[in-house]
C-alpha positions, 0 to 999 in steps of 0.5 A: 811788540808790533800787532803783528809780531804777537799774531805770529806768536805760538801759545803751546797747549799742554796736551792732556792724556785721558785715562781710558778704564781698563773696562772700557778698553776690554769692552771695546777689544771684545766687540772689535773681536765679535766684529771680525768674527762676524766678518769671518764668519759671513766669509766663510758661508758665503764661500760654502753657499757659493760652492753649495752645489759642489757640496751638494754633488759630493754629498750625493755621490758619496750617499749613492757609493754608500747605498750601492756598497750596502745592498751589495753586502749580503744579509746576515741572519743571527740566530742565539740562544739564552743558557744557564749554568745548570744546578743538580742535587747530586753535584751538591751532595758530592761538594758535601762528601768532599768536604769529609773526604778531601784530605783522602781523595787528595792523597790519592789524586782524585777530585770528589766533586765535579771540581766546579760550581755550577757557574764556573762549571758553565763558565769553564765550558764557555773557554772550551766552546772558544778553543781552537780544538772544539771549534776544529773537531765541530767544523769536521763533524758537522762537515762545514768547512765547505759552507764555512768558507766558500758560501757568498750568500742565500738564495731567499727563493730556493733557500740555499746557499751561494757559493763563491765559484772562484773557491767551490765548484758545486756541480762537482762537489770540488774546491777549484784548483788554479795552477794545479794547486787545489785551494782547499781553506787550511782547518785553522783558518776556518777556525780563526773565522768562525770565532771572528765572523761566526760566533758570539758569546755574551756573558751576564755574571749577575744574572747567572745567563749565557747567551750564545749566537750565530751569525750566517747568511742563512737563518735556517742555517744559523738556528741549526748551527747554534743548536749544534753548538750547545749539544756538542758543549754538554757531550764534550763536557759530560764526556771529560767528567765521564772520563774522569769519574770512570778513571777514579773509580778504577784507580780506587779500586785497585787502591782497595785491593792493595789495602789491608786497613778496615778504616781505609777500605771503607774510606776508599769505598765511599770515594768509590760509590761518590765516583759512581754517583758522579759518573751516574750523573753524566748519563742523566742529563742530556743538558749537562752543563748549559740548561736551555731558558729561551731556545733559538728561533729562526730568525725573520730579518737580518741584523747586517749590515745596517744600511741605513747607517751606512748610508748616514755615515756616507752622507755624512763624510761626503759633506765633510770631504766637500767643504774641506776641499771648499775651504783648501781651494778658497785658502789657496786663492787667498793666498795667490790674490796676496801674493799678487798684490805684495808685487 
C-alpha cells in the first residue's frame, strides 16, 4: 500500500455520549426560563413606559370623572341611637305567676306573662320596626312622604330641604303632574325605600344592645327621624300588650260570672288581678320595650359618600383600563408584524 493510499485511508472514531446529570439539565432548563422571563418581563415595561403618558392621561381622566361624580352626590348625615331591651320587676313577677297559673290560663286562652323575655320582647319589636304596616303608618303620621321621596338635598346656609322640582312643585305644596297624571310616589314605594335608603338596624346579642340609625340629607332631620322611631315602637308595642291585657281581663270576668266553683273563682281572680297589674305596667313606662343607653345626636359630618375612596377606586380602575388597553394594542401589533413576516 502506496503512501498515498494510506493518506486517503479513514480511521472512524466511535463517538462518545456524555451523560448529562439530570441536576445539571434541570439547572440549565431553570435559568433558560428566568432568561426569557427576564426577556419578557423588560418587554413588557418597556411597552408601558412607553405608553406611559397615555397610562397617565387615563388614570387622570378617570380620577377627574371620579372626583366630579363624588361632590355631585349629596352628603348624607346619620343620626343613631344606642337601645336596650328593657327589664321591670313586675314582668318578672307575672313570669312567676305564670308558672302556677299556666295550665288555667292555657285553658282559657290567655297568656299571664308578657309572653317574652325582655330580649325577645325587644327583638320581636326589632321585626315590627321593619314591617311594612309600621314603617307605612310612621310615614303618614309623620307626614314624610314629601321629604321622603321628593328631597335631592340640604341646603347647609338656610337649613332646608331641596326638593327635586321635576317630582314636588314646593310653591304650591303639589306633586308635579306630566300628561295629566299626577306622579304622587305609591305608599309601598316610599316603604320599600326607607327600609333600603333610610333606616339601619344593628343587633348585639352578647351584649343585649340595639342600635337603630338614619341616614337623610339632613341632620337635623335625621336626629328627628330616629326619635320619632323609637317613641313610636314603645306606643305600638305597649298599645298591643294593652290590648291584650284589657281583653283577658274582660274575658276573665265573664268566665267568673259563669263559674259556681270556689277554687275556680278564686283562680280566675288571680289571672284577673295578674292581667291588671300587666295592664298597669303598659301605662308606667313611657320607655316600654327599648330603654334609651346613649340618645341621638346631631350629627357634625356626613357619613356618604366617601369620596376619597371614590376617587381611589377611580384612579385605580383607570390605570388598570389603560395598560389592558396598552397590552391589546402591543398584542395585536405583534401579530400583524407576525403575519407579515410568514409572507
Amino acid at each position: 500500500m502506496t503512501e498515498h493510499n494510506k493518506s486517503q485511508q479513514t480511521i472512524d472514531v466511535p463517538e462518545q455520549t456524555i451523560d448529562v446529570p439530570e441536576e445539571v439539565r434541570s439547572a440549565r432548563a431553570h435559568y433558560k426560563k428566568i432568561d426569557d422571563e427576564e426577556i419578557d418581563l423588560s418587554v413588557l415595561f418597556a411597552v408601558l413606559w412607553h405608553a406611559k403618558w397615555f397610562i397617565i392621561a387615563c388614570t387622570l381622566f378617570f380620577a377627574i370623572v371620579g372626583g366630579i361624580y363624588a361632590f355631585l352626590k349629596p352628603d348624607i348625615y346619620r343620626a343613631d341611637v344606642l337601645l336596650t331591651p328593657t327589664t321591670a320587676d313586675t314582668q318578672s313577677q307575672l313570669e312567676s305567676v305564670a308558672s302556677r297559673l299556666g295550665g288555667l290560663a292555657s285553658l282559657a286562652g290567655i297568656n299571664v306573662s308578657n309572653g317574652y323575655s325582655g330580649v325577645q320582647k325587644a327583638l320581636y319589636a326589632i321585626q315590627v320596626l321593619q314591617s311594612r304596616k309600621f314603617i307605612g303608618n310612621f310615614i303618614l303620621k309623620h307626614d314624610l312622604l314629601v321629604p321622603l321621596m321628593a328631597a335631592e338635598g340640604w341646603d347647609k346656609e338656610n337649613e332646608e330641604l331641596i326638593y327635586n322640582s321635576d317630582i314636588y312643585d314646593v310653591d304650591s305644596s303639589q306633586w308635579v303632574s306630566k300628561e295629566g297624571r299626577l306622579i304622587k310616589p305609591k305608599l309601598l314605594v316610599a316603604i320599600h325605600y326607607f327600609k333600603r335608603e333610610i333606616l339601619q338596624i344593628d343587633i348585639d346579642t352578647e351584649a343585649k344592645m340595639i342600635t337603630i340609625s338614619v341616614d337623610f340629607y339632613s341632620p337635623y332631620i335625621s336626629q328627628k327621624w330616629v326619635n320619632w322611631l323609637v317613641e313610636d315602637l314603645n306606643h305600638e308595642i305597649r298599645l298591643q300588650d294593652m290590648t291584650d291585657a284589657q281583653n283577658s281581663i274582660n274575658y276573665l270576668n265573664q268566665q267568673v260570672l259563669q263559674t259556681s266553683l270556689a277554687d275556680t273563682r278564686s283562680m280566675l281572680y288571680q289571672l284577673i288581678e295578674q292581667q291588671t297589674k300587666k295592664l298597669m305596667l303598659t301605662k308606667v313606662h313611657q320607655e316600654y320595650v327599648l330603654k334609651t343607653v346613649d340618645p341621638a345626636v346631631v350629627a357634625t359630618g356626613p357619613v356618604k359618600p366617601r369620596r376619597l375612596l371614590i376617587i381611589a377606586i377611580a384612579c385605580v380602575l383607570g390605570g388598570f383600563i389603560a395598560v389592558l388597553i396598552v397590552f391589546v394594542r402591543q398584542l395585536i401589533i405583534n401579530n400583524k408584524i407576525n403575519e407579515n413576516s410568514q409572507q
